[in-house]
N, C-alpha and C positions, 0 to 999 in steps of 0.2 A: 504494500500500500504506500503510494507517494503520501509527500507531505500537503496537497491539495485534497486528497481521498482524505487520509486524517480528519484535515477540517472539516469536511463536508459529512463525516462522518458522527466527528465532534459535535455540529449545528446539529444532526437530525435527530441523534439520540441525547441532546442533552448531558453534556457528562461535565459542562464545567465548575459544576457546583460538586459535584463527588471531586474532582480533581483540587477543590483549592479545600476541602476540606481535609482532605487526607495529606495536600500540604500542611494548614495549620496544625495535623496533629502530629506530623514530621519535626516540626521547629519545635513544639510545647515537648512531646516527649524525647529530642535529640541530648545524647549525652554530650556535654559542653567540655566536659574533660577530654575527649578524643582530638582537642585542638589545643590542647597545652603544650605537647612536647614542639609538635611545630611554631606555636607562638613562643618558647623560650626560647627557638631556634634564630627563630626570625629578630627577635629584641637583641639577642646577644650578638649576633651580626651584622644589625644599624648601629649598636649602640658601642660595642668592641670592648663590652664586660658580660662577664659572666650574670645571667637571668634561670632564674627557678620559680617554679611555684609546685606547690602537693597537690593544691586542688582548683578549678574554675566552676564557678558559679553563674548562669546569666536569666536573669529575668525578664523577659519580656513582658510590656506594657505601655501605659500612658510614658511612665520614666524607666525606660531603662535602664538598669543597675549589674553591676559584672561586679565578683565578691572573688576577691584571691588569697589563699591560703599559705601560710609558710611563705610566704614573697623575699628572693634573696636575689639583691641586687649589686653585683661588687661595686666598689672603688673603681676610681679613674686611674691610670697606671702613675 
C-alpha cells in the first residue's frame, strides 16, 4: 500500500482518533529513564565534564517538570 492508499485509507475508516490516542498513551506511559545514559552522553560532550544522573523523571502537562536524581556534574578542568 502507497502512502496515498494509506491516507485514503486513513479518511475512510477513520482511524485518526485511535492513532493519537495510542500516541498519548505512548508518551504518558514511556519510561523516561531509557534517555538518561544518552542525555549524560550528550551533556558531557557539549559541556567537556563528566555528567551522571540515577534516575529521570518527566511530567507532562500545563508545566512541564523533568526531576533528576543523584545529579553529578564535575568541575571545569
Amino acid at each position: 500500500m502507497n502512502a496515498s492508499g494509506l491516507t485514503r485509507f486513513a479518511r475512510r475508516h477513520n482511524i485518526w482518533p485511535a492513532v493519537f490516542i495510542a500516541l498519548v498513551l505512548l508518551v504518558v506511559s514511556f519510561n523516561w529513564n531509557w534517555l538518561r545514559h544518552p542525555l549524560d552522553r550528550y551533556i558531557s560532550k557539549k559541556t567537556e565534564r563528566t555528567f551522571t544522573i540515577s534516575d529521570l523523571q518527566l511530567r507532562l502537562g500545563r508545566t512541564p517538570t523533568m526531576r533528576m536524581r543523584d545529579l553529578v556534574f564535575a568541575n571545569a578542568k
